[in-house]
Every structure is written in structure tokens, then in C-alpha cells.
ZANU-985822 format. One record per residue (C-alpha): residue in one letter; x, y negated, z. Coordinates in steps of 0.001 Angstrom, whole numbers, plus 524288, in hexadecimal, padded with zeros to 5 digits. Each point is the difference from the previous one (the first is absolute). Layout:
# ZANU-985822
+--------+-------+-------+-------+
: residu :     X :     Y :     Z :
+--------+-------+-------+-------+
:      A :     X :     Y :     Z :
...
+--------+-------+-------+-------+
//
This chain:
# ZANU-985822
+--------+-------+-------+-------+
: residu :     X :     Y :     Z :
+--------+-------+-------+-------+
:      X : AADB2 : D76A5 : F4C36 :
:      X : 7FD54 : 80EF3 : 7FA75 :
:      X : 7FE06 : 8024B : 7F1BF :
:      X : 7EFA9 : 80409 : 802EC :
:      X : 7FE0C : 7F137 : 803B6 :
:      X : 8076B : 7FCDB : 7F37E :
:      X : 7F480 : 807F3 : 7F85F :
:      X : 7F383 : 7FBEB : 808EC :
:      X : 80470 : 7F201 : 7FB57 :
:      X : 80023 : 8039D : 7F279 :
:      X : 7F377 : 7FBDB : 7F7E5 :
:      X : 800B9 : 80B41 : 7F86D :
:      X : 7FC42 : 80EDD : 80449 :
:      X : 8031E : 8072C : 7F50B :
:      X : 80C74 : 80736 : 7F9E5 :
:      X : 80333 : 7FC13 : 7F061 :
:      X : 8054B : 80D3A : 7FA89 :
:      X : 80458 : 80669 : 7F3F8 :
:      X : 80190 : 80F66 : 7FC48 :
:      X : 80CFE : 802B2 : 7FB25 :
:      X : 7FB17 : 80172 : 7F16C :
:      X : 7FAEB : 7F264 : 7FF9E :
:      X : 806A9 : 7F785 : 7F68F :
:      X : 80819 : 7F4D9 : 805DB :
:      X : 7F818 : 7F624 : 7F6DC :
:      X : 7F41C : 80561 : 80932 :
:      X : 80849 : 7FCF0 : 80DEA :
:      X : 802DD : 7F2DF : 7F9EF :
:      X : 7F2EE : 7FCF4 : 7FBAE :
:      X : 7FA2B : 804DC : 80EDF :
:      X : 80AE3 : 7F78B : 8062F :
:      X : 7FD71 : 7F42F : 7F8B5 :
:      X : 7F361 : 80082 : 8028B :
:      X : 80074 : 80263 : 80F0F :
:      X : 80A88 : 7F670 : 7FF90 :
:      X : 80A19 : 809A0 : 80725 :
:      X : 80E2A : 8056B : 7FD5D :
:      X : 7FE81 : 80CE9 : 8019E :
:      X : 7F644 : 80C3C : 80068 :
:      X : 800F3 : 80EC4 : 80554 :
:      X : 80084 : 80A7F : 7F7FC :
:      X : 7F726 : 809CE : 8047F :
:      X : 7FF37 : 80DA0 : 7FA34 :
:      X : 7F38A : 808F8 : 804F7 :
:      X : 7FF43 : 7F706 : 80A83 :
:      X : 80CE3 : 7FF33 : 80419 :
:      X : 80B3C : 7F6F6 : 800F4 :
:      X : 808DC : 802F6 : 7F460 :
:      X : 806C8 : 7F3A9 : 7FF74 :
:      X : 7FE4A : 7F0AF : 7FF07 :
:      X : 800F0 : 7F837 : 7F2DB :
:      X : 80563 : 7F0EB : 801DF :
:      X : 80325 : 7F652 : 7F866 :
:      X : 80E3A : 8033F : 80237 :
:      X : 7FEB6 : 80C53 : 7FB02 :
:      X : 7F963 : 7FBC1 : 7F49E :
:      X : 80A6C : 7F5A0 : 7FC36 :
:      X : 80C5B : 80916 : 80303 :
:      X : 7FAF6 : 80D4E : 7FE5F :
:      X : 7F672 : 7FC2D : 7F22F :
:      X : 8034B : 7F2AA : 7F906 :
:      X : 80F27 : 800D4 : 80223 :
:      X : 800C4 : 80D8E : 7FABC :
:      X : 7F72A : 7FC2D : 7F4B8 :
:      X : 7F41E : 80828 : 80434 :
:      X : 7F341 : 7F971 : 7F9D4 :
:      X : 7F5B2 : 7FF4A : 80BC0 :
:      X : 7F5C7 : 805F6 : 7F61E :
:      X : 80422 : 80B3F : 7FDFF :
:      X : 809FC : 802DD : 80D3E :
:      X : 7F910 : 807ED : 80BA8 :
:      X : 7FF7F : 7FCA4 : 80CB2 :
:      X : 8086C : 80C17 : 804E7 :
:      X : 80B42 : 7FD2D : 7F7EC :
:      X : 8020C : 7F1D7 : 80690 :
:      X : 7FA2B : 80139 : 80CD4 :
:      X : 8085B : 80140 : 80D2A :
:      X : 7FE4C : 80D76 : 80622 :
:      X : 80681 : 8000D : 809E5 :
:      X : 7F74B : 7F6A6 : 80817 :
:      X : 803E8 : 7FA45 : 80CBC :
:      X : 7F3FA : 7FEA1 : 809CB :
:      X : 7FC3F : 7FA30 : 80D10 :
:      X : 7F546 : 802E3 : 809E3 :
:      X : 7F67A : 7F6CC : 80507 :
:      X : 805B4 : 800B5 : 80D03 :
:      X : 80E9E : 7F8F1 : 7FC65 :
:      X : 80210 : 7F30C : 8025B :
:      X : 801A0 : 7F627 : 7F4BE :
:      X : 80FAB : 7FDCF : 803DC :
:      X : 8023E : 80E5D : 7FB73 :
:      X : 7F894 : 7FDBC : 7F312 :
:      X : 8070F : 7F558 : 7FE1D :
:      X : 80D6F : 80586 : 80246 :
:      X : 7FB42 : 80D9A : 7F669 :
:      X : 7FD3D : 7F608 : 7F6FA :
:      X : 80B69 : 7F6AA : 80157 :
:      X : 809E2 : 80D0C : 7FF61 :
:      X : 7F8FC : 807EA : 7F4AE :
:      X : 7FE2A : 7F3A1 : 7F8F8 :
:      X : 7F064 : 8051C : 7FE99 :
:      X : 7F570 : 7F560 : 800EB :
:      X : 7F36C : 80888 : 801C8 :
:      X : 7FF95 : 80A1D : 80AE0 :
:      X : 7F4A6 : 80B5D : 800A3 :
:      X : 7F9B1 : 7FFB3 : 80C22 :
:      X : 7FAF0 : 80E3C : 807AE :
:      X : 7F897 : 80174 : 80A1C :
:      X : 80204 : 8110E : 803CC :
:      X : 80572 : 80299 : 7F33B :
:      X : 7F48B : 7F8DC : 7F8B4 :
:      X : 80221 : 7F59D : 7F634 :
:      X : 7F893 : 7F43B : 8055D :
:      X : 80581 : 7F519 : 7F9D3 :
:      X : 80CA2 : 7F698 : 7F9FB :
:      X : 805C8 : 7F5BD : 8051F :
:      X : 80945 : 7F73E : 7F9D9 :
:      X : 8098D : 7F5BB : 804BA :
:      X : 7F688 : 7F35B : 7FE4A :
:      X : 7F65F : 806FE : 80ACF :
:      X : 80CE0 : 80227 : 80859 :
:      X : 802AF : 7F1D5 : 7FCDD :
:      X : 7F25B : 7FAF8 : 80131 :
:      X : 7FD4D : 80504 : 80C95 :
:      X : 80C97 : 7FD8D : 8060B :
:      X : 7FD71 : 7F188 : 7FBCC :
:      X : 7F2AD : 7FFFB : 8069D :
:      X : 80517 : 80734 : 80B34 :
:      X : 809C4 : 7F4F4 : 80258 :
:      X : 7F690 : 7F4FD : 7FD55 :
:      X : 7F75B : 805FD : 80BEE :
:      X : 80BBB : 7FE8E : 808DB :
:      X : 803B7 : 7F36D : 7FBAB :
:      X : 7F327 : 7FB36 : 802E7 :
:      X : 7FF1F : 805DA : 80CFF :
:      X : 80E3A : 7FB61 : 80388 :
:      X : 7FB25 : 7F21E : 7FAFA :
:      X : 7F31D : 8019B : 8094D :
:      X : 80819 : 802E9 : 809E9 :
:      X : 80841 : 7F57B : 80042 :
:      X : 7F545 : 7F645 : 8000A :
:      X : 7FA02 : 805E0 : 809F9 :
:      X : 7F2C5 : 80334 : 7F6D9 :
:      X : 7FC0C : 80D4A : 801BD :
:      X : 80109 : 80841 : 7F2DF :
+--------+-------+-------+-------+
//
């Protein structure tokens, strides 16, 4: 399975971002809303970084920073690691497993086109296995799946 079938089975089309001198409160308050763990940082339309909730807890509210009044660009991760639509999940999954990252920006050409984070690799791993199951199970019973 490639990382574009990943994002064609997401319900959601769109790309949560911040600029760089958004507040952290503001990330927080975007992520809680969409209900997700992390948001890029995009600076005249470009990928400056990604803001997660990791970065917020070891990067802001261990070092004391108050999320009202921190910006984005002095918490975010810069240096931000990237796949292309093309790779297949088991290299996301081994990035993510060796740079101890849980959200990956997906390009397609160079082109932000969306995030995925290790509960879609997990999700559709689990639903790719279910489909196999079930055809291994029609299979032996002789029903055709």
C-alpha cells in the first residue's frame, strides 16, 4: 500500500496550518478543535516547519513558556522530515519508528499535499489485513469473496 491511497481514504481534503508568528495557544486551539496532534507551519505558503503536541509539551510547558504569549517559530520543528505519495506505508512506518516522529508531510513533486500520521498507517494496515483475512476465510470454504 503507497502513502496516496493512505490520503484518498482520508475523509478530510484539507491541510490545518499555522504561520510561524502564530501563538501556540492558537495551534492548540486549531488542534483541539480538528481533533489532531499536529499542524504545519507554513510561512508565504511554504513549509517552514510542523507544530505537535510533542513539541508543545517538551519544547513550551517544560521550559515554562506560557502558550499565550510563545510563537509558533520558537517551538516548532524545522527541520521537517517528508515523504512522497509514491512510498509505501512500511517506509513511513520505519521514518517514523527511527525518528521517533508521529506525523509525516506528504509531497507529491515538491508540493505539500497532505499529513499523515501513524493511526492512518495503523488504520489502513488493519483494514488491509481484514480484506485478506476475509478472502483467505472465503477461500477456505470454498465461497467466492
Amino acid at each position: 500500500m503507497k502513502v496516496s491511497q493512505i490520503l484518498a481514504g482520508k475523509n478530510i481534503d484539507c491541510i490545518w496550518s499555522v504561520t510561524p508568528t502564530n501563538t501556540v495557544y492558537d495551534a492548540l486551539e486549531l488542534m483541539g478543535s480538528k481533533n489532531i496532534g499536529a499542524v504545519i507551519v507554513l510561512e508565504n505558503g511554504e513549509m517552514a516547519g510542523i507544530f505537535s503536541e510533542r513539541d508543545y509539551a517538551r519544547k513550551g510547558i517544560l521550559l515554562g513558556r506560557a502558550s499565550r504569549e510563545t510563537l509558533i517559530q520558537d517551538v516548532m520543528t524545522s527541520k521537517v522530515i517528508t515523504v512522497d505519495t509514491d512510498q509505501k506505508i512500511e517506509e513511513c512506518m520505519e521514518i517514523m519508528s527511527e525518528k521517533h516522529i508521529r506525523h509525516l508531510p506528504v509531497t507529491n513533486q515538491g508540493k505539500l499535499v497532505g499529513i499523515i500520521s501513524i493511526n492512518d498507517i495503523v488504520t489502513a494496515i488493519i483494514r488491509e489485513q481484514k480484506v485478506h483475512i476475509k478472502s483467505l476465510e472465503s477461500y477456505i470454504s470454498g465461497n467466492p469473496f
